[in-house]
C-alpha positions as CSV (number, residue, x, y, z in Angstrom):
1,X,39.8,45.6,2.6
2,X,37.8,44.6,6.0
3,X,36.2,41.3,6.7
4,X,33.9,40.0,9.5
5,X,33.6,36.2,9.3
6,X,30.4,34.5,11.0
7,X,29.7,31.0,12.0
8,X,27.1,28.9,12.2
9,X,26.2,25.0,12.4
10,X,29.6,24.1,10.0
11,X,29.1,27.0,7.9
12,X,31.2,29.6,8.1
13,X,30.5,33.3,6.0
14,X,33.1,35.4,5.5
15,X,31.6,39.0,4.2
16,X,34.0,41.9,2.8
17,X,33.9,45.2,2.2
18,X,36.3,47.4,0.4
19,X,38.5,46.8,-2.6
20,X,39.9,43.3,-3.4
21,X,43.5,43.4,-5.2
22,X,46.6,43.2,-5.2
23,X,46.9,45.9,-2.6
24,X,45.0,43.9,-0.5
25,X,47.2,40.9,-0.5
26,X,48.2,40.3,3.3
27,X,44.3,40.8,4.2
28,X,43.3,38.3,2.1
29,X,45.7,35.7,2.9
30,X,45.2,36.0,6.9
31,X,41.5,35.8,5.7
32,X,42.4,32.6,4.0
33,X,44.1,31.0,6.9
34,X,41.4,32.0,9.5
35,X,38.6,30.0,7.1
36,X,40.9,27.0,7.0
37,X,41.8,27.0,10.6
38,X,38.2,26.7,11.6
39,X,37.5,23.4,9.5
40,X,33.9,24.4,8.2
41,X,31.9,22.1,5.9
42,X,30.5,24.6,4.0
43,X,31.9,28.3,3.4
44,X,30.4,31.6,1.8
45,X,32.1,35.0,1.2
46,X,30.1,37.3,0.8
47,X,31.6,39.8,-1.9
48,X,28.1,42.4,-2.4
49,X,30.2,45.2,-0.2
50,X,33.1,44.7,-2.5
51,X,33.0,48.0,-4.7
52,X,36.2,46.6,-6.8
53,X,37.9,43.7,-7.6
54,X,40.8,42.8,-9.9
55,X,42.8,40.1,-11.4
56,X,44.3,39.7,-8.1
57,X,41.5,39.4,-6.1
58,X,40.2,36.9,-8.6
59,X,43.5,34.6,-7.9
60,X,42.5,35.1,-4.2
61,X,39.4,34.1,-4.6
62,X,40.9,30.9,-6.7
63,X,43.5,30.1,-3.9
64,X,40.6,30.3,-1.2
65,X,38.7,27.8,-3.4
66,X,41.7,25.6,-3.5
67,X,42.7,25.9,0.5
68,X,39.3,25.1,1.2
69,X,38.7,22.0,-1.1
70,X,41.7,20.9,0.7
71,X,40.3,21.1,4.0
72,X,36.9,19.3,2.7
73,X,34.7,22.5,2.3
74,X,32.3,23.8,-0.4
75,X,33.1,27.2,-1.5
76,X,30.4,29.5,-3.0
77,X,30.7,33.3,-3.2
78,X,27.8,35.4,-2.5
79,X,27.8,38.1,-5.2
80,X,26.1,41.7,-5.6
81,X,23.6,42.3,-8.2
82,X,25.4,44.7,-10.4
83,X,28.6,47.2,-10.4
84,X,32.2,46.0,-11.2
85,X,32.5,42.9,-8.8
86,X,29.5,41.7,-11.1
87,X,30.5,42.5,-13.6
88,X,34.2,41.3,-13.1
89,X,32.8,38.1,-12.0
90,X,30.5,37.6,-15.0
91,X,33.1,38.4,-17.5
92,X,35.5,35.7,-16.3
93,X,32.7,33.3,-16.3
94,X,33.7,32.8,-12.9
95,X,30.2,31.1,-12.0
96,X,31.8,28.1,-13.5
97,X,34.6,27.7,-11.1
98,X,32.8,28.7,-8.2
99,X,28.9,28.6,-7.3
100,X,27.1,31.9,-6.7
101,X,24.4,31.8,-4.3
102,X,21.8,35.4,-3.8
């Protein structure tokens, strides 16, 4: 897994590309702490370059939900039109935890 985060008038968009699971783990916790540290109102990540994500990477995506909210921000995942991430995602019914945005 690789991230870039961007920033931009309080918002802050973290995109990733790669796999997101349990192998993953370190990334996406220093990911995690680099969104809080910067204090954002508003935060994205951006999972369309994710080509596949697993029950882990859906607890990471939970814990970055919950991090955030702590801090004050509004998490929404941006999220690709098909493969497994979407589909992963739509099974879970994951839209009701966390807003998608296109």
């Amino acid at each position: 897994m690789e991230y870039v985060i961007r920033s931009e008038n309080g918002q802050i968009e973290a995109q990733i590309m790669g796999r997101l699971t349990f192998e993953t783990k370190s990334s996406c916790g220093k990911l995690i702490s680099e969104l809080a540290a910067q204090e954002p109102k508003e935060a994205v990540i951006d999972l369309r370059d994710v080509g596949f994500l697993d029950s882990a990477g859906l607890g990471f995506l939970l814990r970055a939900q919950d991090v955030l909210h702590r801090k004050g921000a509004q998490l929404t995942l941006r999220v690709p039109n098909d493969g497994q991430t979407k589909k992963m995602l739509s099974m879970s019914k994951f839209d009701e935890l966390i807003p998608f945005v296109q």
